[in-house]
C-alpha positions as CSV (number, residue, x, y, z in Angstrom):
1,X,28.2,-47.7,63.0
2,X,31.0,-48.1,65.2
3,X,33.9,-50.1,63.7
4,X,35.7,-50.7,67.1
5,X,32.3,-51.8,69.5
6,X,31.9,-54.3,66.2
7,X,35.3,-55.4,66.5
8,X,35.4,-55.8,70.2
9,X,31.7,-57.3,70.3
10,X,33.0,-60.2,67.6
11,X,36.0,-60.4,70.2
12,X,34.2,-61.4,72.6
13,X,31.5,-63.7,71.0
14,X,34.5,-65.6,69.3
15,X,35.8,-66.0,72.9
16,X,32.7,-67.0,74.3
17,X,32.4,-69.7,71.5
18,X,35.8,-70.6,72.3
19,X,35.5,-71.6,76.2
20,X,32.3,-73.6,75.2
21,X,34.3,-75.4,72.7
22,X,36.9,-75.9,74.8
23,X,35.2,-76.9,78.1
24,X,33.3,-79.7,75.6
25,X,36.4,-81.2,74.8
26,X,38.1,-80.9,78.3
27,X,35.4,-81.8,80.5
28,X,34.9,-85.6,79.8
29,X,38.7,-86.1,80.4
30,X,39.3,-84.6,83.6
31,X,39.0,-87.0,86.6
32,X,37.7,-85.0,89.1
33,X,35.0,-86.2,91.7
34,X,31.2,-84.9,90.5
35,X,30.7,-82.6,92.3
36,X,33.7,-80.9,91.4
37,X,33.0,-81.1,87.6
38,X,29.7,-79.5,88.2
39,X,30.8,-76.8,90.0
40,X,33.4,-76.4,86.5
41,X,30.7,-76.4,84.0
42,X,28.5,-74.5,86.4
43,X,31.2,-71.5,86.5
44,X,32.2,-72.1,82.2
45,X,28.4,-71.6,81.7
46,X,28.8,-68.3,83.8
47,X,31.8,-67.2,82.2
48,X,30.6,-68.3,78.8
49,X,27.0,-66.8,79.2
50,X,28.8,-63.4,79.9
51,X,31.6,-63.0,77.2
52,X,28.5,-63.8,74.8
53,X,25.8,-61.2,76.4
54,X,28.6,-59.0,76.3
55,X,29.9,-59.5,73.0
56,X,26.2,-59.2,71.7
57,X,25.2,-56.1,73.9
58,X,28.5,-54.5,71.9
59,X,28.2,-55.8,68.0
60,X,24.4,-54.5,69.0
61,X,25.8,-50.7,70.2
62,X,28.4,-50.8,66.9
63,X,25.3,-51.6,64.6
64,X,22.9,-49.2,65.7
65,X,24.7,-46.9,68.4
């Protein structure tokens, strides 16, 4: 078990957690035209979708690396 893949891997799911969270709240605030506010939540999914398959991929290494 490595301590610091754990640590990072939580990092990053916490962060991942945290943009969705965020973006939720933002989002239906924002006046922007439509297409423009799909393009956002089409890039927040990326980055989201990628902090948390990262941040699994690494808790997953600490465990059993």
């Amino acid at each position: 078990m490595n301590a610091e893949l754990l640590a990072f891997g939580a990092s990053a799911l916490a962060l991942g957690i945290g943009v969705l969270a965020a973006a939720h709240r933002l989002y239906p605030r924002l006046e922007v035209p439509e297409e423009t506010e799909a393009s956002l939540e089409l890039l927040t999914a990326m980055i989201a979708g990628i902090l948390l398959l990262t941040g699994l991929g690494l808790v997953l290494l600490g465990l059993f690396g």
